[in-house]
VODO-538389 format. One record per residue: x, y, z of N, C-alpha, C in turn. Coordinates in steps of 0.1 Angstrom, whole numbers, plus 2048, in hexadecimal, padded with zeros to 3 digits. Layout:
BEGIN
XYZXYZXYZ/...
! end
This chain:
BEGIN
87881881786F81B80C86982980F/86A83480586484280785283C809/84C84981483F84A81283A85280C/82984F80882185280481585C812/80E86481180386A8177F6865810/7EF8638197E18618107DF86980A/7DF87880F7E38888027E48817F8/7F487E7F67FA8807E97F68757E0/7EF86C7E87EC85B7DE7DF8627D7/7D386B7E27C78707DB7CB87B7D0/7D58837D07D88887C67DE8867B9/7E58797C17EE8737B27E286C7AC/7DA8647AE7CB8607AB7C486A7A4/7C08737A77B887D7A07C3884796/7CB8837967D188C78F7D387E782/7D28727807D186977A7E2861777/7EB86677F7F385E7837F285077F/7FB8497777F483A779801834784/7F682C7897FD8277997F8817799/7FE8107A17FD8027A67F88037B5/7EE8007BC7EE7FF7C57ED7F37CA/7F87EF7DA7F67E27DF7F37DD7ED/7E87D57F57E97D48017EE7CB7FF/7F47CC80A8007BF8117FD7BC81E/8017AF8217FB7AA82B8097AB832/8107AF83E81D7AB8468177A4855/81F7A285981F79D8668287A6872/81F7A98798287B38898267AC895/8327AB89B8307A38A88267938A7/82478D89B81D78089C812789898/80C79589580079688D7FF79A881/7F07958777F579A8697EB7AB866/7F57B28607EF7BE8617F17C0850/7E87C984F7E87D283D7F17DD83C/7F87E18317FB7ED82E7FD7EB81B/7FE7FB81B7F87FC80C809806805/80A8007FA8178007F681180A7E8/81A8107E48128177D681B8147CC/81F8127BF8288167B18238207AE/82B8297AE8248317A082F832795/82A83478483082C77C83E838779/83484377D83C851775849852779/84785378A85685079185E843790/85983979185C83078E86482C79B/85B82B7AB85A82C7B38508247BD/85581B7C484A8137CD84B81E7DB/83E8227DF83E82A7EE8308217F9/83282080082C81C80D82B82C80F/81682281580C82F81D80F83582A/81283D82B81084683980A84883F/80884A84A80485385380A861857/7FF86885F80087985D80987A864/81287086D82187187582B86C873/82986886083386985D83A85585D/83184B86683383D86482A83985F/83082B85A826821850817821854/80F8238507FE81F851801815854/7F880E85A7F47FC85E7E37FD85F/7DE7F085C7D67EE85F7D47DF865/7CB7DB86D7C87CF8717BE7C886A/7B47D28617A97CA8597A87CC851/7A87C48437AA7C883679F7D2832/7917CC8387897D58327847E5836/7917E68407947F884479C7FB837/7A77F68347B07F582D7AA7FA81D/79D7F381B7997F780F78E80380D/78780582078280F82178A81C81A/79581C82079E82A8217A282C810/7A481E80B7A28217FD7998267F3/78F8237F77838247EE7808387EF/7838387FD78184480378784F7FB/79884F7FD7A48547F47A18537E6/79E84B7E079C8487CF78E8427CA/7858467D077B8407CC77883C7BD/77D83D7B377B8387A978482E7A5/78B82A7B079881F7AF78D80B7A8/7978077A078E7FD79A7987EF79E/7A77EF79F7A97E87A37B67E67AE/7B97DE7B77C57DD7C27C97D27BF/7D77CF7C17DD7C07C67DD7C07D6/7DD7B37D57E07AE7E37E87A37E5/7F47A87EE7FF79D7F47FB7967FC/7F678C8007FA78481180777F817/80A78182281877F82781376E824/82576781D82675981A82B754824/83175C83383A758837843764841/84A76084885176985085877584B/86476C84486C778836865781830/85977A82885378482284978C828/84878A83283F79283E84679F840/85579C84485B7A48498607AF83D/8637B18328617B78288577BE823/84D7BD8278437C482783C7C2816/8467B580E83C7B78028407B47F6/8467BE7EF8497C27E28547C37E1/85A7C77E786F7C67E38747B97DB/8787BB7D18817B47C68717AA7BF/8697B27C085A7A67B885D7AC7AB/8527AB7A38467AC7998427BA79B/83B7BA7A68337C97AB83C7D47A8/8487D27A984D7DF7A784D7E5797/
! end
């Protein structure tokens, strides 16, 4: 799945992009961690958040998770949210063949 930068999510945001944003809950090594998946409609494209080197963001607490959002998009009104159901869908990280896309 191509990435996203928090750059380009705060610019596609301001620039009024309309976008889906989703935390997901996966699981690593037996722990459950967050990451944030984006749509955006124009491309018609699901991207997972980055980091500045280029691998998936993670988080361990949702409510960092929403910090970093509010921060990026402060005028953001709403998110979905995945919980891992399970191992499979842990390991998928989410969205592949859902709804979300």
């Amino acid at each position: 799945m191509p990435g996203i930068s928090l750059q380009e999510l705060a610019f596609a945001y301001r620039t009024g992009e309309k976008c889906e944003i989703w935390v997901v809950e996966i699981v690593e090594e037996g722990r459950p961690l967050w990451i944030v998946q984006v749509f955006l409609f124009e491309q018609e494209k699901l991207f997972t958040l980055q980091g500045q080197r280029g691998k998936q963001r993670t988080w361990r607490d949702f409510d960092r998770v929403m910090g970093v959002l509010k921060e990026t998009c402060p005028q953001l009104s709403e998110i979905k949210v995945k919980f891992a159901a399970g191992p499979e869908s842990a390991q998928n990280g989410g969205l592949q063949g859902e709804e979300g896309k």
